[in-house]
Every structure is written in C-alpha cells, then in structure tokens.
N, CA, C and O of each residue as an XYZ file, in Angstrom:
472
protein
N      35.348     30.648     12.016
C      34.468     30.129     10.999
C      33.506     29.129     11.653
O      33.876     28.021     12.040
N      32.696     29.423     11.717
C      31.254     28.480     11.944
C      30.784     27.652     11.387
O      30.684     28.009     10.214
N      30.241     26.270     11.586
C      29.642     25.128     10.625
C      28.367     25.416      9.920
O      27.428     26.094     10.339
N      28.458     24.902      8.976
C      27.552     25.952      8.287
C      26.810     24.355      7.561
O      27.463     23.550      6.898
N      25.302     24.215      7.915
C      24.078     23.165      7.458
C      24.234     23.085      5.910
O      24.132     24.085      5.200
N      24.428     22.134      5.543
C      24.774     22.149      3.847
C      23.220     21.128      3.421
O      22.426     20.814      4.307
N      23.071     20.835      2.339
C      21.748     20.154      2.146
C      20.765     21.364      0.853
O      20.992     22.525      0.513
N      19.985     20.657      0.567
C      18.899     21.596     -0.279
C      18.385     22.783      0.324
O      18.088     22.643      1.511
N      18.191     23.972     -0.195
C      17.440     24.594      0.379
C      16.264     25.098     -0.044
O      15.649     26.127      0.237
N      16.016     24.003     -0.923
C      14.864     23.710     -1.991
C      13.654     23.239     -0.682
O      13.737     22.130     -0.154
N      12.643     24.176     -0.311
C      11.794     23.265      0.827
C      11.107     22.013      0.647
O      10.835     21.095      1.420
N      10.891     22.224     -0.625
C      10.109     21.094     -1.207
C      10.654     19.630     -1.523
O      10.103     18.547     -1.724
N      11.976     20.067     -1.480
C      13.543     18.883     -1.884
C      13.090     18.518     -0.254
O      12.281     17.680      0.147
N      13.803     19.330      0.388
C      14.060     18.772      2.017
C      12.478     17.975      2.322
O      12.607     16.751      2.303
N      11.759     18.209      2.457
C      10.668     17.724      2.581
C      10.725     16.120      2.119
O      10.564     15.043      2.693
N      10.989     16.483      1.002
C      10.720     15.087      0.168
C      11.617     14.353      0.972
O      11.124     13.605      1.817
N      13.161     14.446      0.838
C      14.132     13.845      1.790
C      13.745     13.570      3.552
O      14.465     12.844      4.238
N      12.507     14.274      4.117
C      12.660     13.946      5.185
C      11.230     12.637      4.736
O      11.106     11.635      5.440
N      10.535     12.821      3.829
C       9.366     11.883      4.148
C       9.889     10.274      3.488
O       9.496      9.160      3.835
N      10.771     10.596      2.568
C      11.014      9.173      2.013
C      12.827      8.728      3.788
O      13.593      7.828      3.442
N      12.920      8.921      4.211
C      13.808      9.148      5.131
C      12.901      8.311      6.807
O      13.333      7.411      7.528
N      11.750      8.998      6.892
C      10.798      8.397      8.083
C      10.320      6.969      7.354
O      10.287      6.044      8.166
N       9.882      6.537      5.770
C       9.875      5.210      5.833
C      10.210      4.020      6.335
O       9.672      2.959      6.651
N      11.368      4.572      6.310
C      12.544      3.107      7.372
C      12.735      1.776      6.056
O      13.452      0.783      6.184
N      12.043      2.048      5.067
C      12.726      1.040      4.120
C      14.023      1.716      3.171
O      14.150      2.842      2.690
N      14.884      0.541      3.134
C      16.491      0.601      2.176
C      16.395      1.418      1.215
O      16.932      2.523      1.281
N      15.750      1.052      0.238
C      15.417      1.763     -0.818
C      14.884      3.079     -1.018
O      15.215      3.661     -2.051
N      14.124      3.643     -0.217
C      13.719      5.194      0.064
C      14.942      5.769      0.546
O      15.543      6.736      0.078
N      15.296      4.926      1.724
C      16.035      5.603      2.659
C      17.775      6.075      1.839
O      18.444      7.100      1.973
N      18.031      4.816      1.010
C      19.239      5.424      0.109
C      18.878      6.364     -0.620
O      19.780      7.196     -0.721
N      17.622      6.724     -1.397
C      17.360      7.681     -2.422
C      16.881      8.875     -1.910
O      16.391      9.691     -2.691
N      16.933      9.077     -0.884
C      17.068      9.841      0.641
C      18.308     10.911      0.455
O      18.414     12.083      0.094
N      19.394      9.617      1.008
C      20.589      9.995      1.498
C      21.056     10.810     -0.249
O      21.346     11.997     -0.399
N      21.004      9.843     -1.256
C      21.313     10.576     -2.842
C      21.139     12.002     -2.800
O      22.052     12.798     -3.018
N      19.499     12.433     -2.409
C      19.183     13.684     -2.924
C      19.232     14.446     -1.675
O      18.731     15.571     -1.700
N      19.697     14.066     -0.707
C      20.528     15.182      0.235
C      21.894     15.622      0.166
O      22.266     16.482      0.965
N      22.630     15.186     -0.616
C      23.859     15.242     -1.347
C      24.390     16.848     -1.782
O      24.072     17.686     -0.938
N      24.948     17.241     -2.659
C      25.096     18.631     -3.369
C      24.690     18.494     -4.466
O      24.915     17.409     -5.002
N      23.969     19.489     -5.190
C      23.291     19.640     -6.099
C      24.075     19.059     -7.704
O      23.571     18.563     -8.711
N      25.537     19.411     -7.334
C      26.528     19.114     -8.715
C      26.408     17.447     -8.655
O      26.320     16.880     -9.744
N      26.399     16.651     -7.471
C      26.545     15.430     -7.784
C      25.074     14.729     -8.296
O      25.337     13.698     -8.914
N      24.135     14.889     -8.250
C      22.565     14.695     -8.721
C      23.001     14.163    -10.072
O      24.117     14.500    -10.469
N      22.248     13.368    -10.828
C      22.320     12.997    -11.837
C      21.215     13.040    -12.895
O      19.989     12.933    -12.855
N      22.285     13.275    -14.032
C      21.152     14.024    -15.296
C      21.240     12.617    -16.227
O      22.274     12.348    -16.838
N      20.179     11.844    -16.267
C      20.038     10.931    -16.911
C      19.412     11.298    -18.194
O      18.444     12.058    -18.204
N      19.997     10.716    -19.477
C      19.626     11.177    -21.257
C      18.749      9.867    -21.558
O      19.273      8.891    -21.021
N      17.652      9.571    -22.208
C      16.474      8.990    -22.267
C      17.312      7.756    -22.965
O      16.945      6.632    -22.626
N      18.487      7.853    -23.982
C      19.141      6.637    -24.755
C      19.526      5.663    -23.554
O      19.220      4.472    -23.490
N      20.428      6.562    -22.388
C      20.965      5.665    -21.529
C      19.351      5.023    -20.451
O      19.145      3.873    -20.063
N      18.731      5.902    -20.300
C      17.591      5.180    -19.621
C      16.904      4.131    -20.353
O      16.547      3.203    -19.626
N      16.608      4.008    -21.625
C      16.391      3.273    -22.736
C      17.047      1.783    -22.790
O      16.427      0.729    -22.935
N      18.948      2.013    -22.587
C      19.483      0.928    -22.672
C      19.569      0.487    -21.974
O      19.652     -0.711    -22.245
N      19.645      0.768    -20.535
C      19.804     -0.320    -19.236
C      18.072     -0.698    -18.291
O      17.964     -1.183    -17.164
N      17.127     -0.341    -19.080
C      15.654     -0.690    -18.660
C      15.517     -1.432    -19.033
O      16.533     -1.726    -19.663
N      14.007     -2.926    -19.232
C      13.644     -3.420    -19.966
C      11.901     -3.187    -19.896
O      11.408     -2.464    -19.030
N      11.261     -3.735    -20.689
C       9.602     -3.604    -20.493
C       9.071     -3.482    -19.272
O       9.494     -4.311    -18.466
N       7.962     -2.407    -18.711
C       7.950     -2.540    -17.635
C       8.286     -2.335    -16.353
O       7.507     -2.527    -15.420
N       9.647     -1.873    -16.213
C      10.355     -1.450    -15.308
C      10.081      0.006    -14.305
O      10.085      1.200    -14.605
N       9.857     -0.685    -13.052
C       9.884      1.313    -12.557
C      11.347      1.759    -11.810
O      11.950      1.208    -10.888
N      11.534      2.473    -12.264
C      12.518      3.423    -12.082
C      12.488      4.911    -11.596
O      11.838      5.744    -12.227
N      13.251      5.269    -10.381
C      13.658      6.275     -9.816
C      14.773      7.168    -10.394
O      15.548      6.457    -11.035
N      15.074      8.230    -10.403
C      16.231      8.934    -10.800
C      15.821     10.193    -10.109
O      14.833     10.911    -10.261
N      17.007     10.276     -9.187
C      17.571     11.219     -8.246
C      18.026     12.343     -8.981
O      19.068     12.907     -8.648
N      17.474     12.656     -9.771
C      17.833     14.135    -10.403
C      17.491     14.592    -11.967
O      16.301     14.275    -11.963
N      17.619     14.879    -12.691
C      17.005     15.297    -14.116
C      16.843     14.200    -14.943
O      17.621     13.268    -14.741
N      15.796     14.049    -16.070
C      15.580     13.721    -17.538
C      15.744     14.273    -18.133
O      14.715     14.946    -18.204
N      16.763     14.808    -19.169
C      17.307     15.034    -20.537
C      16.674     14.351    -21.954
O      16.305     13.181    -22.061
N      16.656     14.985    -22.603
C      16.168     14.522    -23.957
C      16.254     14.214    -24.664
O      15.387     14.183    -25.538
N      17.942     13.567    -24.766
C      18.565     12.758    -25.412
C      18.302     11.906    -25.905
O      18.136     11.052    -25.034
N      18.111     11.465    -26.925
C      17.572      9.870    -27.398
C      15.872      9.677    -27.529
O      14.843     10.336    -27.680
N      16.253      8.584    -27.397
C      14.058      7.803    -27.401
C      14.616      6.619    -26.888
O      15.754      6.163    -26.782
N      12.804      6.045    -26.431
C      12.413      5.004    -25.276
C      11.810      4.695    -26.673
O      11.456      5.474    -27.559
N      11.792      3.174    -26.615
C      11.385      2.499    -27.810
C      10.843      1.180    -26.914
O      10.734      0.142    -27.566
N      10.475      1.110    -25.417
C       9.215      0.371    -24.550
C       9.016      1.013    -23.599
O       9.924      1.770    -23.256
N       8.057      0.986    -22.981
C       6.960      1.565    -21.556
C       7.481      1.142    -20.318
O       7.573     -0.024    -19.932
N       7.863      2.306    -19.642
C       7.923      2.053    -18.642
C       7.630      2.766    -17.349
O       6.641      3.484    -17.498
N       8.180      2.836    -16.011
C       7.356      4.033    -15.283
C       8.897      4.744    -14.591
O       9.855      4.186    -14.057
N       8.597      6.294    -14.900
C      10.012      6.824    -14.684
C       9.480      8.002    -13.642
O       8.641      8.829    -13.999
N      10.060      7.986    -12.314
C       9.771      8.676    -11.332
C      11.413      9.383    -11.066
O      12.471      8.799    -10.832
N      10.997     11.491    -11.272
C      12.412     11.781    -11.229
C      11.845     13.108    -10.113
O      10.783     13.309     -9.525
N      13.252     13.895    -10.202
C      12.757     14.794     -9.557
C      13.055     16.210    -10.628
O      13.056     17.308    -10.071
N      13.251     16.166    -11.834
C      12.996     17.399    -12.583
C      13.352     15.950    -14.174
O      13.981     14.911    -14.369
N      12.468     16.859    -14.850
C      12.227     16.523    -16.495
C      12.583     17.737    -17.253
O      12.406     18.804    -16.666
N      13.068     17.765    -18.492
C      13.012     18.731    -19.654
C      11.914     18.554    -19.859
O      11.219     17.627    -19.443
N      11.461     19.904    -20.894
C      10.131     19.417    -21.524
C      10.361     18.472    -22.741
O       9.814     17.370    -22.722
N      11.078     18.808    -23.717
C      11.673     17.640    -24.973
C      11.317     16.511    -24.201
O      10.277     15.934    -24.521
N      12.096     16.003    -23.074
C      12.091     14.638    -22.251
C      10.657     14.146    -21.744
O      10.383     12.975    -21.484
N       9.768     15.261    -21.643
C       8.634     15.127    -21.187
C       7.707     14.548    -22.422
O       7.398     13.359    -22.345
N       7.352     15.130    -23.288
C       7.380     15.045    -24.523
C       7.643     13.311    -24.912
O       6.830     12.400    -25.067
N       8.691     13.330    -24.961
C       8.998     12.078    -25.950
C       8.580     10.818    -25.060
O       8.131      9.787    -25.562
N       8.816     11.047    -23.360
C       8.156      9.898    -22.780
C       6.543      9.297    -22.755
O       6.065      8.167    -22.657
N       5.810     11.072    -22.936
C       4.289     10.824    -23.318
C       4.239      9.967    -24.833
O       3.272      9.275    -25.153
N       5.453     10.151    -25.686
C       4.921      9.963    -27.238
C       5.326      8.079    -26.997
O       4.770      7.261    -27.729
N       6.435      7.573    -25.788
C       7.052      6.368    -25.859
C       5.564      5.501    -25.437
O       5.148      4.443    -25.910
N       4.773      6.653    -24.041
C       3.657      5.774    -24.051
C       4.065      5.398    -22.591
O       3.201      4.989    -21.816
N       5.215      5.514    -22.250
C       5.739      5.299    -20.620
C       4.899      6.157    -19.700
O       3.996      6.798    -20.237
N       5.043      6.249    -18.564
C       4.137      6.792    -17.130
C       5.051      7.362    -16.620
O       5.960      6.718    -16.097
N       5.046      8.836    -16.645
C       5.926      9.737    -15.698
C       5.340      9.934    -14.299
O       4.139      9.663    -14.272
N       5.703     10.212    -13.475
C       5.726     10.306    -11.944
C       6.818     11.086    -11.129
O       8.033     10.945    -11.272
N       6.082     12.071    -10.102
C       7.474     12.604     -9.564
C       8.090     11.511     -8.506
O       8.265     10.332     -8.814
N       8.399     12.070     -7.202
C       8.969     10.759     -6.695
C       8.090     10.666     -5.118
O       8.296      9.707     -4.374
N       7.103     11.783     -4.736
C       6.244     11.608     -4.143
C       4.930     11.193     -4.544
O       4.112     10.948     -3.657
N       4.669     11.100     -5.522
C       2.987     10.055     -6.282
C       3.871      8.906     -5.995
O       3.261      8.073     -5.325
N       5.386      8.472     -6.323
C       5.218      7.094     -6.421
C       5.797      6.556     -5.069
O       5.869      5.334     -4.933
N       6.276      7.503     -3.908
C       6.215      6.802     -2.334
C       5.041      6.493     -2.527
O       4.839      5.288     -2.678
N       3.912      7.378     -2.591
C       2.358      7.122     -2.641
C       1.830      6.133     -2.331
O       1.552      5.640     -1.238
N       1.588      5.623     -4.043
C       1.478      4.322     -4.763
C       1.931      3.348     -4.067
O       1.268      2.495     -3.478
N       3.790      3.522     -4.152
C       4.308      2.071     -3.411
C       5.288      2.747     -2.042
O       6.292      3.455     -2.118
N       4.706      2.327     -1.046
C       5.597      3.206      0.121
C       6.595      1.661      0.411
O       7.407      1.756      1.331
N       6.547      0.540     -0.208
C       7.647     -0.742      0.310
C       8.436     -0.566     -0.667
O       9.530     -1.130     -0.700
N       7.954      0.361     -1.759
C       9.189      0.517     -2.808
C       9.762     -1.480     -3.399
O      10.820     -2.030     -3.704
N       8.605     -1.802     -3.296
C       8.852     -3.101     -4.580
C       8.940     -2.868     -5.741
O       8.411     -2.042     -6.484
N       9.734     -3.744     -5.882
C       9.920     -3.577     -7.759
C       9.971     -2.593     -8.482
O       9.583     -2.425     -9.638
N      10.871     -1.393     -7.186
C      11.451     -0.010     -7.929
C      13.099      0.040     -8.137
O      13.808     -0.305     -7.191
N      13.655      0.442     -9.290
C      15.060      0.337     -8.949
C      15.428      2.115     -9.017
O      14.820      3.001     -9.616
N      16.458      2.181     -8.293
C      17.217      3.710     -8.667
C      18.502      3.415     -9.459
O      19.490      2.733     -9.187
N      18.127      4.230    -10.640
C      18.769      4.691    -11.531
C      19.947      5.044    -11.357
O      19.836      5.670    -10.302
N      21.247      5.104    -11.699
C      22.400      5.616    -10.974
C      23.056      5.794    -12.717
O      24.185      6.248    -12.908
C-alpha cells in the first residue's frame, strides 16, 4: 500500500490554501492549515449562530459553508468559502458585505481585525 496525498482536490481550494499559506501571517496561515483538512471536518455555519457570537461591524472568515438558518439583525462582513443561496439572500436583505476569502486576502493581506469563525 502506497501513501497516498490527501488534501482538496478542488484546484481552486488548493490554490487558495497555497496563497493564503505564502503570507507568513498567523491568521491566514491557520485558516490555511483549516481548509487543508478533510472536507467532513469544514464547517457549516447557520446565520442564527453567526448572528449570536458577532457584534456590529465585525469581519469574519468561515472555513467552509453559510446555511440559512436564522437572520442577521446587524452588518457585518462575512468572507466564506461556499454560501446557500437562502444564506445569500438574507445576508444581502441584513445589508452585511459578503466576500469570498480571496477579495478579502486582497483587501486585507495583514488580516487585521479579521476573526475566523470556528
């Protein structure tokens, strides 16, 4: 039996993982290591729980889906790497700023005043 390369084989995943990875800052570099992981451990965050542990303002990362669970009842900026549409939807109607997670290396490549979602 042979070792066999485990990781995304999503090109566009790996990619992303190698460019937030060459930053060399903590914060990329853990949300890096997250979404090189296996696909079952990724996390599907529901808009109530993103709702309750945010406050005004806040940008936020999430290493894996938005669900459509609930409502955002303040603005904030939510950078993931897959959305529902419902989820898509209700964040345009909250008035919040969606982003994948390469616009917002972009934007902020020191990753200030971003938290990841867990």
């Amino acid at each position: 039996m042979s070792h066999r390369i485990t990781g995304p084989s999503n090109y566009y995943t790996r990619k992303l993982i190698r460019d937030l990875w060459k930053t060399k800052r903590r914060i990329w570099k853990k949300l890096s290591k997250k979404l090189s992981g296996p696909r079952k451990n990724r996390l599907e965050a529901n808009l109530y729980r993103i709702n309750k542990k945010t406050k005004e303002n806040d940008v936020i990362v999430i290493p894996g889906k938005v669900l459509a669970n609930g409502d955002l009842d303040h603005k904030i900026t939510i950078a993931c790497l897959a959305i529902s549409k419902a989820a898509q939807q209700k964040v345009e109607v909250s008035g919040s700023k969606l982003l994948t997670i390469e616009e917002l290396l972009e934007q902020n490549p020191e990753g200030n005043n971003v938290k990841i979602f867990y």
